[in-house]
N, C-alpha and C positions, 0 to 999 in steps of 0.2 A: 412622609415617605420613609421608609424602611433604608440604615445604609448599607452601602454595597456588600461590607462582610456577613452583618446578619442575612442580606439574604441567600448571598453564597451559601452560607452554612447550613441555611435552611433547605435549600435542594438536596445540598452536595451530602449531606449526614446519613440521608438514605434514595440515592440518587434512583434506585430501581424503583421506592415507591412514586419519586416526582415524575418517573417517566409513566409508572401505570393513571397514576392522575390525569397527565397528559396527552393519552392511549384515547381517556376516557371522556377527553373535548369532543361534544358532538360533529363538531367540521374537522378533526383530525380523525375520529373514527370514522366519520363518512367515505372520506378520501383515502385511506389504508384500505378500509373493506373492499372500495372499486380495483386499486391495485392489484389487491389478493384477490382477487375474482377475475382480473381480466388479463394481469402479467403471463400467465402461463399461454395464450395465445401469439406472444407476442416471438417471431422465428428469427427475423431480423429487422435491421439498422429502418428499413422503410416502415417496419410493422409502428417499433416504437415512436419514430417522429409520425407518423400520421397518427394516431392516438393524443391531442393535446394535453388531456386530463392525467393520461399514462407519464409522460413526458415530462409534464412539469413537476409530478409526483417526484418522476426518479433526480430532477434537476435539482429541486430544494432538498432531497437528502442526502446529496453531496455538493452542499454550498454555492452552488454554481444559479441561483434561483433569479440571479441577475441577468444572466446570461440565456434566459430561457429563449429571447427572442432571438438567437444566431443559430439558426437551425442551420444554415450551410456550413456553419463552422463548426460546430459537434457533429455534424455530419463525418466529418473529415477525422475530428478526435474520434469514431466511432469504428469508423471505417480503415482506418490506420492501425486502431488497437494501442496496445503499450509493451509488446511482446518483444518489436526491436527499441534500439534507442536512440533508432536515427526517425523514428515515428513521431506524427505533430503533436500527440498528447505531450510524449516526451522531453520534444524540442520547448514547449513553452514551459517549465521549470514552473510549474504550478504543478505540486501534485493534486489535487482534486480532479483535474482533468486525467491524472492517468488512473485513478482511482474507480473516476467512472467510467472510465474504457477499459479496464480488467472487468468491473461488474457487468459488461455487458460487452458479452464476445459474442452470444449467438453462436456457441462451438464453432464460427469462423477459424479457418487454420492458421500459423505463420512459417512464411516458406523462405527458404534461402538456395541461391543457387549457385552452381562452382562457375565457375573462369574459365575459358580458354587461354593457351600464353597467350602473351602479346607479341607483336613485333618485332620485340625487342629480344625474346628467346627468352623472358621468364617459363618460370613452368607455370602448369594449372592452380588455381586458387581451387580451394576445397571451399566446399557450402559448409555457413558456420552460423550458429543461432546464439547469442546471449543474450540473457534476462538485463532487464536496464536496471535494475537496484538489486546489491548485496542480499545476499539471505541473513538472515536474524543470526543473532548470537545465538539462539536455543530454540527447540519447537518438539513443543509437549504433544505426545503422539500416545501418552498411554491412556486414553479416554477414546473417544469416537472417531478423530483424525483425522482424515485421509486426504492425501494429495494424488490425485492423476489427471494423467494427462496419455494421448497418446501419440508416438515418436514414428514418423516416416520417412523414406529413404527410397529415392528412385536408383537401382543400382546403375543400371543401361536404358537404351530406348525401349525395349520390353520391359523392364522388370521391377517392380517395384515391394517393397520388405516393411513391416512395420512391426511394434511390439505397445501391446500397453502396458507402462509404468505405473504402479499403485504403491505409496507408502501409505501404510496404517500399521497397529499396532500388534495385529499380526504376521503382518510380514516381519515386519523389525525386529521383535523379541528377539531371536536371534543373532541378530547383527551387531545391536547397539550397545554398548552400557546401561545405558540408562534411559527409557521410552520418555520421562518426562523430559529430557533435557537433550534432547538429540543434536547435533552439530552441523554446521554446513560440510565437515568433512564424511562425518557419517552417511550425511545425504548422497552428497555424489558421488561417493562408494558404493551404496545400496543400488540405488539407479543405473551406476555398471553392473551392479551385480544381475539386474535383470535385463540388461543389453545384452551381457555376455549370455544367457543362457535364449536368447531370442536369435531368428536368422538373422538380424545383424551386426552380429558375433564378430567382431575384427572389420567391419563396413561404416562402426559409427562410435563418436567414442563421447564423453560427458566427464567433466570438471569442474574445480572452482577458476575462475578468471581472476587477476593481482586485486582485482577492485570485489572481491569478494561474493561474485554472482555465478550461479549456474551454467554452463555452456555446453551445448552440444556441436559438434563438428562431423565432418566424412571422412574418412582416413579410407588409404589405398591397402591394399590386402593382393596377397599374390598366393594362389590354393593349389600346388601341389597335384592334387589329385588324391585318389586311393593309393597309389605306390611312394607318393611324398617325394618323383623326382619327376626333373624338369623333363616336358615331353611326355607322349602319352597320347593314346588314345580313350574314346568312352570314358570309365569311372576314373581313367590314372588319366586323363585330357585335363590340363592345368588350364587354370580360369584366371583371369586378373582383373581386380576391379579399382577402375582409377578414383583417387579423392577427390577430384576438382574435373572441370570442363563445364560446359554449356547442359549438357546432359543431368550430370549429380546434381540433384537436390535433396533440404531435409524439411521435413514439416513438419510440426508440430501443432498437436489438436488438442481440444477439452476433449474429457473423457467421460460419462457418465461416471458416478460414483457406485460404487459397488453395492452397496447396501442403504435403503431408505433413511438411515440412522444414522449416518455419516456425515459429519461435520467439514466442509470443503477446507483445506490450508493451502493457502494459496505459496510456491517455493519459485518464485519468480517470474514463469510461465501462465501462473492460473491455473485453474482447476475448472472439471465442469462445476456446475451450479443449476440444478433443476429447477422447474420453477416454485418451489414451494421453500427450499431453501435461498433462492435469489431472493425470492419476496421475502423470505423472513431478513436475508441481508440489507434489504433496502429502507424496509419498513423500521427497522433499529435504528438508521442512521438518520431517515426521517423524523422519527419521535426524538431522538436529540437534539437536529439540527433546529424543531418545533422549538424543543425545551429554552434553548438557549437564543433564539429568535425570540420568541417571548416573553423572555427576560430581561431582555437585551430591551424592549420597549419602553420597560421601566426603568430600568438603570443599565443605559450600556456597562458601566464594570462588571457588574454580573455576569453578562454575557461574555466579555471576554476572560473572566475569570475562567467559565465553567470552558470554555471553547480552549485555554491554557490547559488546563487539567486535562482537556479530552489528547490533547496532542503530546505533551508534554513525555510520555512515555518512548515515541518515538524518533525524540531529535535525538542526534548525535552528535551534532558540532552545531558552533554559532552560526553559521553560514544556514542552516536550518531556521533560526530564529531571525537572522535577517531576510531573507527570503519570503518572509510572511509577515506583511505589515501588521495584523493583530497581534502575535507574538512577538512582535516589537516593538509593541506599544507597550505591552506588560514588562517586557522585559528594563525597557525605559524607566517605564517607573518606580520596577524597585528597584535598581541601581542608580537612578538617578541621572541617567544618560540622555542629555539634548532631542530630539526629534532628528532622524536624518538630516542632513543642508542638504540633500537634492546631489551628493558627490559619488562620482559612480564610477570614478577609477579604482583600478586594482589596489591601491594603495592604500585608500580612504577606505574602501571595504576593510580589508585585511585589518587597517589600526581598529573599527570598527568593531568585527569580530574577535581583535585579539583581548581587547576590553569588554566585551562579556563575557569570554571564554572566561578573565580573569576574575570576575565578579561572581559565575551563576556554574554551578559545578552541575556541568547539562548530564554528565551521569550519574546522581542521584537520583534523576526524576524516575530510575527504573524502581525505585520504591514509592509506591503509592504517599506513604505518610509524608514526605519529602516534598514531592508535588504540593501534596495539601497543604503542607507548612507553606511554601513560599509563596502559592497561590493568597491563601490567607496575610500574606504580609502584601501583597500585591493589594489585596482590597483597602486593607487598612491604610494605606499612602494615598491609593483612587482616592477614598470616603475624605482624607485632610486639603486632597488637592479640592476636593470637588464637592464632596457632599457635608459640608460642616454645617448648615443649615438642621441637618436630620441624624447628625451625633454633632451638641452642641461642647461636648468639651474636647473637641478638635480646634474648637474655633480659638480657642487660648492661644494655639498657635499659628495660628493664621497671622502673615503682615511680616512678622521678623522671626528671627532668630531659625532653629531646624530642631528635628527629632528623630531618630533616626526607626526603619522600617521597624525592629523586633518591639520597639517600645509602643510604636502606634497600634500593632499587631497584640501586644497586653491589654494598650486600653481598650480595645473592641470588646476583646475578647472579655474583660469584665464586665464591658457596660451589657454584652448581650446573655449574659448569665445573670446580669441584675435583676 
């Protein structure tokens, strides 16, 4: 048996050809071909669970392949969405379930709706939408890009306003600094920007929230008229339009993408996703999710090596890493940190996370090489703890004494260049 680092390295060295190998398993290409042939019929939430073959497809390419059989309960993740953050994808603090309800909205809308006062003589609540996760520290928009979506607003009982928002890299030039490296400030700048030039101009308004997420709201507007003073008839007849009540609401849609060539970014909301590009989003995630499931057959460390690597770019804080029993198991072992005891007070967490915060500097992993280093020290400790058998001069150290991660991570790495 092959140990963990070498075979790590042997995917991970040129991981697009391990996935075209992979592409090119007769029962993975079987099962990809039916998806991409049959995804594009699918309208909604009913289409895809009645489809078993569809279904289990889309489940094992976002990890969830365990889960296949609680169809009433991805029902509800489906049905929900991940657009609020009071949604049950949400509420269960697994992203994989909100991951797979962004990929599969079925341009279902998300609606929000204002308040009446209460009782009490508050005034009206305004309808108010935020994205449940931060936007990115950057989003490279000078390539194919585009995020839309489209933004509705019931003004009154007749009347209702909408605008479609599109960032790409034509719109932006303009606006931004810099297309590859656009900001969440930039964004929901740009995105008033096309509020304001739409009728709901002073009706609807778009921000960042403290926790760093996209939000739209209804804001009350009071219009003058053609004369701009109070009173009036016809064109100088002043209009007012309340932010909140029973009445205001706002939704929010997917939006086709403007052009066949256009790569969807998703800015909190989602994006549309046609089916050629959905398929190609899923089928990616499946031919990974394959790669490292059948790695993981021969040597689980592989597997959660290559599964560390895939995620590792996105954590932010340890609470990320403890959250996900895989990336806790890695993280364990190259810091050397005990298995959880089962302690689930705020207290034991926090010491928890403030000792990997201390140990694993989680923002490097935005450099590729970085990831790879420590993943590769990751394997080299698995392979001493576990596979000494199949690198037999780990086994010197088996029994007593210690060695510390960067040293075991040397001997690999000579013995697999031997």
């Amino acid at each position: 048996m092959t140990d963990t680092l070498t075979s790590y390295r042997l995917i991970a060295k040129d991981l697009t050809a391990s996935l075209k190998r992979k592409a090119a398993d007769p029962v993975v290409a079987r099962e990809t071909a039916y998806y991409e042939a049959h995804i594009g019929q699918v309208k909604s939430v009913d289409d895809l669970l009645g489809d078993q073959r569809l279904y289990a497809y889309a489940m094992k390419a976002y990890g969830l392949e365990e889960m296949t059989y609680a169809k009433a309960f991805m029902r509800k993740v489906l049905e929900e969405g991940a657009a609020s953050s009071a949604s049950f994808a949400n509420r269960l603090a697994d992203d994989r379930y909100t991951a797979f309800a962004r990929a599969f909205t079925f341009g279902q809308g998300f609606t929000a709706t204002g308040a009446d006062p209460t009782t009490f003589g508050s005034t009206a609540r305004n309808a108010m939408l935020s994205a449940p996760l931060a936007l990115a520290d950057s989003y490279d928009f000078s390539g194919t890009a585009e995020a839309s979506l489209t933004l509705e607003s019931r003004i009154d009982a007749k009347t209702t306003q909408s605008v479609t928002i599109r960032l790409n890299a034509g719109i932006l030039s303009r606006q931004v600094e810099n297309l590859a490296a656009v900001t969440p400030t930039e964004i929901s700048q740009a995105v008033m920007a096309q509020i304001d030039a739409s009728p709901l101009k002073g009706r609807v308004q778009a921000g960042l929230a403290a926790d760093g997420s996209l939000f739209f709201q209804t804001t009350a507007l009071t219009d003058l008229g053609a004369d701009g003073a109070a009173g009036g008839e016809g064109v100088n007849a002043d209009t007012v339009v309340q932010a909140g009540g029973a009445v205001r609401t706002l939704t929010i849609r997917n939006a086709p993408l403007s052009t066949a060539d256009r790569t969807a970014v998703d800015i909190g909301f989602g994006t549309a996703l046609g089916p050629d590009t959905m398929a190609q989003t899923v089928t990616a995630a499946y031919l990974r999710q394959t790669l490292e499931s059948d790695a993981g057959d021969e040597d689980t460390g592989v597997r959660l090596a290559l599964y560390f690597a895939r995620k590792a770019p996105t954590l932010t804080s340890a609470y990320d890493i403890l959250g996900d029993s895989a990336l806790s198991q890695v993280a364990n072992t190259v810091i050397g940190l005990p298995a959880s005891s089962g302690a689930t007070t705020s207290e034991a967490l926090a010491k928890r996370a403030a000792k990997i915060a201390e140990k694993i500097d989680i923002a490097s992993f935005r450099d590729p090489a970085k990831v790879d280093a420590f993943v590769r020290r990751f394997a080299a400790v698995w392979d001493a703890q576990n596979n000494t058998a199949s690198a037999p001069v780990l086994a010197l150290f088996a029994g007593g004494g210690s060695i510390d991660a960067e040293t075991l991570a040397s001997l690999q790495t000579t013995r697999a260049r031997s």
